[in-house]
NUTILO-472265 format. One record per residue: residue number from 1; residue in one letter; x, y, z of N, C-alpha, C, O in turn. Coordinates in steps of 0.05 Angstrom, whole numbers. Example, Ala and Ser with C-alpha at 12.3 -4.5 7.8 and 13.67 -1.06 7.14 Angstrom:
2
1  A  264  -114  156  246  -90  156  264  -66  156  285  -66  169;
2  S  257  -45  142  273  -21  143  258  1  157  268  23  161;
//
This chain:
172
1  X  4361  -2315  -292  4361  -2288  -303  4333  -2277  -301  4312  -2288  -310;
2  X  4335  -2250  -288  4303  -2238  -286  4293  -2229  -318  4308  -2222  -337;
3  X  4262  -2232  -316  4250  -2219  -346  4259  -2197  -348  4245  -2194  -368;
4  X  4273  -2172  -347  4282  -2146  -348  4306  -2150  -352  4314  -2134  -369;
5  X  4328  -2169  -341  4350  -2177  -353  4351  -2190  -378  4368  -2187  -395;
6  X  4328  -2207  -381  4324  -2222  -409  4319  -2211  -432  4327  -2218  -454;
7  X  4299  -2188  -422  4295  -2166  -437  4305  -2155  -462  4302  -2156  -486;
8  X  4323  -2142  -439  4349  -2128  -443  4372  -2154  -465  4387  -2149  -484;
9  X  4368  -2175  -454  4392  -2186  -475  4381  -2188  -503  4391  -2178  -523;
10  X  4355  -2204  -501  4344  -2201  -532  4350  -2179  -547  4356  -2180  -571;
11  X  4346  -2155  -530  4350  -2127  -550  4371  -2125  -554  4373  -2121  -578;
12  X  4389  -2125  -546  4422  -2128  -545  4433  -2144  -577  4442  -2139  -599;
13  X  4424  -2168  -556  4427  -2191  -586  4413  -2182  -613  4426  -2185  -634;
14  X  4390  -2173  -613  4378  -2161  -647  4386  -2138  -658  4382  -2130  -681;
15  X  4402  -2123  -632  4418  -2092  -633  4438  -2100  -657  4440  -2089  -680;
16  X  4458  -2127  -643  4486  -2146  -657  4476  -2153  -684  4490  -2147  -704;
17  X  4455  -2164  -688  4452  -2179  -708  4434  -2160  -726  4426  -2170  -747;
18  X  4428  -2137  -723  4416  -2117  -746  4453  -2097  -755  4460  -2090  -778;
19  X  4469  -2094  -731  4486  -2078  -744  4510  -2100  -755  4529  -2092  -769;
20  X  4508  -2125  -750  4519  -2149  -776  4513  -2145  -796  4529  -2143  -815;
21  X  4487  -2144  -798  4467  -2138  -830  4475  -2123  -841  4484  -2125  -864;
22  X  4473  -2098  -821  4482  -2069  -842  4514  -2076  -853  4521  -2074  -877;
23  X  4530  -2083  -832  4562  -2085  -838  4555  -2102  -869  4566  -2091  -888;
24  X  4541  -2123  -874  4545  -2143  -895  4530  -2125  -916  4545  -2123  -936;
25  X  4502  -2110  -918  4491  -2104  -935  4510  -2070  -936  4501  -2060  -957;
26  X  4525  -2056  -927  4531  -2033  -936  4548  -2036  -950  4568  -2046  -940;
27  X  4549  -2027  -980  4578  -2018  -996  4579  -1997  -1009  4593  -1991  -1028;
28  X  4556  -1980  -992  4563  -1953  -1013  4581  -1931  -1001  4588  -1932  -978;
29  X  4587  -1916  -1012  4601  -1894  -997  4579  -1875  -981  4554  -1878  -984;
30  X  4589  -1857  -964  4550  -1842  -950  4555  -1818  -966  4574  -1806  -975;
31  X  4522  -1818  -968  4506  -1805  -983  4514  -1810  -1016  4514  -1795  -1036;
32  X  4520  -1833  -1012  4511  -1847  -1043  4479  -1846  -1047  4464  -1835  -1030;
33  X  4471  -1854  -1067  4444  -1853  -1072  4428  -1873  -1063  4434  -1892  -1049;
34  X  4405  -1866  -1072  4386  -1898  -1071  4389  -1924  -1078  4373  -1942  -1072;
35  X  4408  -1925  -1091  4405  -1956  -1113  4404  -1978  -1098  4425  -1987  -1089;
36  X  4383  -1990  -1092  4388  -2015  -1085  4387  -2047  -1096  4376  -2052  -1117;
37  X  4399  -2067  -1078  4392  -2090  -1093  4377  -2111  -1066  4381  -2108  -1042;
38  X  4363  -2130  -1079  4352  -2146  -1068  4363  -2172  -1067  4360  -2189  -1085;
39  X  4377  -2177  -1044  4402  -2210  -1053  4387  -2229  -1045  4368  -2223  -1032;
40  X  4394  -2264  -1054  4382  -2279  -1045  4413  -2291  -1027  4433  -2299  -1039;
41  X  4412  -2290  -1009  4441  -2298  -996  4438  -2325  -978  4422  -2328  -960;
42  X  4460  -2345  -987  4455  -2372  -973  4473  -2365  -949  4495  -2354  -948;
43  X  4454  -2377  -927  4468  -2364  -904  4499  -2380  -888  4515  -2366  -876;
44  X  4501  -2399  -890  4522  -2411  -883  4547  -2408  -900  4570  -2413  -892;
45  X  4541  -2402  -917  4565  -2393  -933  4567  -2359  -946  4589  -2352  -954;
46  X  4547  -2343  -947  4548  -2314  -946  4547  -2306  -976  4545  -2283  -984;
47  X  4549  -2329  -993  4538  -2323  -1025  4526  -2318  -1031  4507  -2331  -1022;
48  X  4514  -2293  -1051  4506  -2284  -1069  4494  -2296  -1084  4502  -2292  -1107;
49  X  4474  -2314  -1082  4457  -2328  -1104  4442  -2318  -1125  4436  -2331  -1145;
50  X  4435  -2289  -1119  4416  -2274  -1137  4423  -2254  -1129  4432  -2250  -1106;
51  X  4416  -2230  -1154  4416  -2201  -1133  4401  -2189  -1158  4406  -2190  -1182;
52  X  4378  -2175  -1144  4365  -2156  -1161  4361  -2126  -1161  4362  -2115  -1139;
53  X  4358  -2113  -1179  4355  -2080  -1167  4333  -2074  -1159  4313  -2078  -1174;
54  X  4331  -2065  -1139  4300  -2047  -1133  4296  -2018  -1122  4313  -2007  -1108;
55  X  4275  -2008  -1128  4281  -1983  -1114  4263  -1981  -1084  4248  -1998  -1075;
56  X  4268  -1964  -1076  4272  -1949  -1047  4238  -1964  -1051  4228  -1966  -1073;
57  X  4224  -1972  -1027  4193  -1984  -1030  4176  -1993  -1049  4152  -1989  -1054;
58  X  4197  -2009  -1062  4185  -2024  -1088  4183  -2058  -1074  4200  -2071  -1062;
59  X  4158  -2063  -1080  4141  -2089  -1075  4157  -2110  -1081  4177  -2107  -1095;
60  X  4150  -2134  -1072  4166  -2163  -1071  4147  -2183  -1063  4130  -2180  -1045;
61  X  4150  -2209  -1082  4133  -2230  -1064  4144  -2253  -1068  4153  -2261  -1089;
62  X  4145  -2268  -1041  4164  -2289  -1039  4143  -2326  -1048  4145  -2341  -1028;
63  X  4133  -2334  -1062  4117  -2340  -1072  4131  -2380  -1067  4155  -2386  -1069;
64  X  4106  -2401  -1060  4116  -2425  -1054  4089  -2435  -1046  4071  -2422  -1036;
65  X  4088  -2466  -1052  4072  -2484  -1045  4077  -2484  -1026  4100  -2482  -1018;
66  X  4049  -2486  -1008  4055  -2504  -975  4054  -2520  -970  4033  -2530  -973;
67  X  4075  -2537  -958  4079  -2563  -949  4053  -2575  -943  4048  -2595  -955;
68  X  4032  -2563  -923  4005  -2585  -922  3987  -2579  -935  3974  -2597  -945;
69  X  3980  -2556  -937  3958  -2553  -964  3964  -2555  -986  3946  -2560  -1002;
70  X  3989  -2553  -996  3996  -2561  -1025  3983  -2535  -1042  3981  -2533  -1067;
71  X  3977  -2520  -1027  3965  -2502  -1049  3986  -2475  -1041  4002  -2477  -1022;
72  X  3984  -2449  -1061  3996  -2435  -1055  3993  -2406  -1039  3972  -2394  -1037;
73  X  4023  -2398  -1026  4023  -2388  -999  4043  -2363  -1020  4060  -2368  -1036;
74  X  4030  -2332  -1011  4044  -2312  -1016  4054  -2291  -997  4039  -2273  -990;
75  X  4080  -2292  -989  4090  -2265  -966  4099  -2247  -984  4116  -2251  -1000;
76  X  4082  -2219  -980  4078  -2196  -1003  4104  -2174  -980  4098  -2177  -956;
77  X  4121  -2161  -983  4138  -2152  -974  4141  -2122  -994  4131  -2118  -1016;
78  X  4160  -2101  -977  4174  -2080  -991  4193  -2072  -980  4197  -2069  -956;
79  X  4215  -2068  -1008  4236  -2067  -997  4250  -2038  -994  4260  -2025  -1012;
80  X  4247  -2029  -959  4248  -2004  -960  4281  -1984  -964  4286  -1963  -977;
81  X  4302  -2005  -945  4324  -1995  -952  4345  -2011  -938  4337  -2032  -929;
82  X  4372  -2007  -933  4391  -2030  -936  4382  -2044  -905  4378  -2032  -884;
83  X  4381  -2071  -908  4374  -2079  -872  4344  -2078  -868  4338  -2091  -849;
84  X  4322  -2065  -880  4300  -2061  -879  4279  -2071  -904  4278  -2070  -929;
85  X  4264  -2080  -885  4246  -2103  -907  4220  -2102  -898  4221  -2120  -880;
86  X  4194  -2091  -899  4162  -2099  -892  4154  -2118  -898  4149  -2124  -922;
87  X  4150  -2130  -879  4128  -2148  -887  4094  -2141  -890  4082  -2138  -869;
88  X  4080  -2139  -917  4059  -2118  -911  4030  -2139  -908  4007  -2130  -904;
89  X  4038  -2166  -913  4015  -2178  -916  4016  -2204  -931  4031  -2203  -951;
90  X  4004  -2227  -928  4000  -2250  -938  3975  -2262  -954  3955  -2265  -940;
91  X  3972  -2269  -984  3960  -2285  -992  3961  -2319  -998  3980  -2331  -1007;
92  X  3935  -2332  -990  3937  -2365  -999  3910  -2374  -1007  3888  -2363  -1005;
93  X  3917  -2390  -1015  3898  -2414  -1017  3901  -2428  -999  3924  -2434  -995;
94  X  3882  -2440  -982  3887  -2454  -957  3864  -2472  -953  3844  -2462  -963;
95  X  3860  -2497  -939  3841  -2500  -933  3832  -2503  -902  3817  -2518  -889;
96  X  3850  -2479  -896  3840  -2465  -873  3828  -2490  -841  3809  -2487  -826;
97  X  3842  -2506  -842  3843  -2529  -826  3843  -2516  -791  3845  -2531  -772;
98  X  3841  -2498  -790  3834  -2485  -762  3866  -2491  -744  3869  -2502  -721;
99  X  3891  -2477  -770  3913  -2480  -749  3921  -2450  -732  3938  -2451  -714;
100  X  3906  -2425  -739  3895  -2404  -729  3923  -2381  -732  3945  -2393  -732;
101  X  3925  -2361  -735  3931  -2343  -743  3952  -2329  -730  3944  -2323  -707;
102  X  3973  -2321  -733  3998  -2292  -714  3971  -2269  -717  3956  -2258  -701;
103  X  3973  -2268  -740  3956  -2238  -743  3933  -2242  -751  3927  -2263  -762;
104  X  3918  -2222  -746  3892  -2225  -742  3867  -2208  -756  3843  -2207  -750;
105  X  3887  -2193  -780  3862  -2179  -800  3863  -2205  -823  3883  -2207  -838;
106  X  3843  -2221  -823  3834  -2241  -838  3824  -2232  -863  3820  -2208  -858;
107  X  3817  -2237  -888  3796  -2223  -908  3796  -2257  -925  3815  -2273  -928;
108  X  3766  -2260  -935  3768  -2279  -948  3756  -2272  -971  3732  -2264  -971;
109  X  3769  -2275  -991  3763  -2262  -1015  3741  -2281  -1039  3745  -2305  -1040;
110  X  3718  -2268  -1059  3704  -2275  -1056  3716  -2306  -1074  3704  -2326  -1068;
111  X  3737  -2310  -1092  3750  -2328  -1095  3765  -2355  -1082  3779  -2371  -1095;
112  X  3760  -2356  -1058  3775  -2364  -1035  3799  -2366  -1035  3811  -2387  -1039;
113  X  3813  -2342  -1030  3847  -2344  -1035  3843  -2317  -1005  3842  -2293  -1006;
114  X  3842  -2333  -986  3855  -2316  -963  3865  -2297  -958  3874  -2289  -980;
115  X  3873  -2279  -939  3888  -2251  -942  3894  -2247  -912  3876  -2247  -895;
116  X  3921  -2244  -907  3920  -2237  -880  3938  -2205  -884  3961  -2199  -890;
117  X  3910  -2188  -877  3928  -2161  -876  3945  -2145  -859  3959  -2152  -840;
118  X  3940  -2118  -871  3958  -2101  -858  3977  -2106  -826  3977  -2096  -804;
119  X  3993  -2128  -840  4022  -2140  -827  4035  -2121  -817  4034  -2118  -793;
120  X  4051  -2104  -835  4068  -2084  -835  4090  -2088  -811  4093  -2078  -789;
121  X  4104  -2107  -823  4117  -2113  -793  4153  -2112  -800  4164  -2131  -811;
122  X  4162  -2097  -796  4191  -2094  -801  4213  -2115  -799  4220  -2122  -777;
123  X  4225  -2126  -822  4238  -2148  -816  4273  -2145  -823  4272  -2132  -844;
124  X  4292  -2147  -819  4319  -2148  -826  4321  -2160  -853  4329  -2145  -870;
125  X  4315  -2185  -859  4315  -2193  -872  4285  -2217  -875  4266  -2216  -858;
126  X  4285  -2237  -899  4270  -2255  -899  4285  -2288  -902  4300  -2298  -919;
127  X  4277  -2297  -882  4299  -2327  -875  4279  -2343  -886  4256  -2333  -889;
128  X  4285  -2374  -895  4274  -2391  -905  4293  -2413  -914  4316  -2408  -922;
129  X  4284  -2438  -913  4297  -2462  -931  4291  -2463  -953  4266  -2462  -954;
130  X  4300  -2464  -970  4296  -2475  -1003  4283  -2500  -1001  4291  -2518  -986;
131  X  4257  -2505  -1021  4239  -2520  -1021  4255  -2536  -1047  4270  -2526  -1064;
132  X  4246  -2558  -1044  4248  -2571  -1081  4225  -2562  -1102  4200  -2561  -1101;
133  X  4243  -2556  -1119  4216  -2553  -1147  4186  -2565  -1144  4163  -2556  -1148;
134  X  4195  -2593  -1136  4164  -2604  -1132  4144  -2604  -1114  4120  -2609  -1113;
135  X  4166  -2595  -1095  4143  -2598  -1060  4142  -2564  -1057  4118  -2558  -1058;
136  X  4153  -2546  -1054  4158  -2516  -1049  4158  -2499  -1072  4145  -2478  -1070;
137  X  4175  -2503  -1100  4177  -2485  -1120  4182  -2461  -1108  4163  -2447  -1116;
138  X  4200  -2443  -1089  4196  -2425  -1087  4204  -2408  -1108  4219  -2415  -1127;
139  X  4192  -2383  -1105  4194  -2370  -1125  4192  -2335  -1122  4170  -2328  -1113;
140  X  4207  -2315  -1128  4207  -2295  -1131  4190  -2275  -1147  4199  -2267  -1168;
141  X  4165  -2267  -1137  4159  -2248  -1158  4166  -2218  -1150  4164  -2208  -1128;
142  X  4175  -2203  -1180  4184  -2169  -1176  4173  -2170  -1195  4175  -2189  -1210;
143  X  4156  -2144  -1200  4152  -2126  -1214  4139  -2135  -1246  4143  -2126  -1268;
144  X  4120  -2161  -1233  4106  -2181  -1248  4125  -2207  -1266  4116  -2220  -1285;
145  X  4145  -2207  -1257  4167  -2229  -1267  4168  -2248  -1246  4166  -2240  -1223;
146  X  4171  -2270  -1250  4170  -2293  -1240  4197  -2313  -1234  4204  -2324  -1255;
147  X  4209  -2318  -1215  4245  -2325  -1213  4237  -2350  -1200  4221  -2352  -1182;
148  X  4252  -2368  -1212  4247  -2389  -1204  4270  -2399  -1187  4286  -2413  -1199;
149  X  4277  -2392  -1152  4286  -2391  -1134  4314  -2421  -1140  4338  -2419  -1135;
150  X  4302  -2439  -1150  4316  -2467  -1145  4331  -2466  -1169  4351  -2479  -1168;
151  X  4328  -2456  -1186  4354  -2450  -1204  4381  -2429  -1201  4398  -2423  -1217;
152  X  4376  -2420  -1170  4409  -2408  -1159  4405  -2414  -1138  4404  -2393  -1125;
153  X  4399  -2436  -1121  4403  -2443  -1103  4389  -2473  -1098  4365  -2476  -1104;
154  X  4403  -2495  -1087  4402  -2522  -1085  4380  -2524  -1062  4384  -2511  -1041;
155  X  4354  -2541  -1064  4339  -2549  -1049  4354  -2545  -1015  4378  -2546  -1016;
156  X  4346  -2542  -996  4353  -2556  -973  4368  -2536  -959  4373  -2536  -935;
157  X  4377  -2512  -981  4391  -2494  -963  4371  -2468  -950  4348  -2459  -954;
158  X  4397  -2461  -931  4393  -2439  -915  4383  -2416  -923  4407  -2410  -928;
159  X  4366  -2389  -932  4377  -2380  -954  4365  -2345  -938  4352  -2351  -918;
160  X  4365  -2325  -940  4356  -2304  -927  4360  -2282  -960  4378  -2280  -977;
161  X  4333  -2268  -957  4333  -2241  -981  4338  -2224  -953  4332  -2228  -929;
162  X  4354  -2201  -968  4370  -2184  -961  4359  -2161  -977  4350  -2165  -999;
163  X  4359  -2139  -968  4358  -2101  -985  4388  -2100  -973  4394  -2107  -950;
164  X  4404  -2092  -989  4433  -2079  -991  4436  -2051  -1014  4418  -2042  -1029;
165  X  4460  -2042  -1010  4458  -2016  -1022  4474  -2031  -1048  4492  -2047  -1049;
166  X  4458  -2016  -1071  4476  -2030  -1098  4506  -2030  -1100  4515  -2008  -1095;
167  X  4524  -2046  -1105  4558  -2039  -1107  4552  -2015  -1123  4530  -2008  -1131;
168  X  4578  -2001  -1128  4587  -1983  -1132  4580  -1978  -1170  4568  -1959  -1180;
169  X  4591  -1998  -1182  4589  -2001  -1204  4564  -1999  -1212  4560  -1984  -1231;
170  X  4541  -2016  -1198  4509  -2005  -1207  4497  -1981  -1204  4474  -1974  -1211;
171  X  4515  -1967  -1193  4513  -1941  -1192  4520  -1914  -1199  4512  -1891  -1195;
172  X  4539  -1925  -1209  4555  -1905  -1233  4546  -1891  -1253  4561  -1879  -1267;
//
């Protein structure tokens, strides 16, 4: 298959799998309102592990030890609207072992807790495995509250945050 055919299928295929998203995250009627929620959804089975409300570009951070530094790793996100998620930037602690960077606005703060900025990179959703409490803790922060990820969802799974439009009832 030529690169221009290949192209073309990748876009195809992320075409399929963003209007999946929407099919799973839409339940409002149109021109329902803003209300949204933020799900934690295990992906092999399509459950509802968590669901929070947020509004239209309200901040998110998906918060977890790193497996080799042991220290902690922050993906700062906003959640703009159903299917749509920024990624706007990453904080850590790291000890920066020279495994080198996607992106490339660095800042090292005078604390040493790392910063990789202005990301801004549009995501469907956010995929990840569930860490155990002791090695990963992941953990949800909104709106300075702190969710401790492994108490609705079992180490080891599949798990993707989602922006969906609130059911009906949250919106009433």
């Amino acid at each position: 298959m030529g690169r221009a055919a290949r192209s073309l299928a990748q876009r195809l295929t992320g075409l399929a799998g963003a209007l999946v998203l929407t099919a799973l995250c839409v339940t409002a009627a149109p021109g329902a309102g803003p209300a949204l929620v933020l799900n934690l959804v295990e992906t092999d089975t399509g459950r509802v592990a968590l669901s929070v409300p947020v509004s239209p570009g309200e901040a998110f951070t998906v918060w977890f030890l790193h497996s080799y530094d042991r220290a902690f790793f922050a993906e700062h996100y906003r959640a703009l609207a159903p299917g749509s998620i920024l990624l706007t930037n990453m904080t850590f602690k790291s000890n920066l072992n020279g495994g080198g960077f996607e992106y490339h606005d660095f800042y090292l703060h005078p604390d040493g807790v790392g910063e990789l900025r202005n990301i801004n990179e549009p995501r469907e959703e956010v995929h990840f495995m569930m860490g155990s409490p002791d090695m990963a803790n992941h953990t949800l922060i909104l709106r300075g509250e702190r969710i401790r990820l492994v108490n609705y969802v079992s180490p080891g799974t599949l798990v993707s945050f989602r922006v969906c439009h609130a059911p009906r009832k949250e919106r009433d």
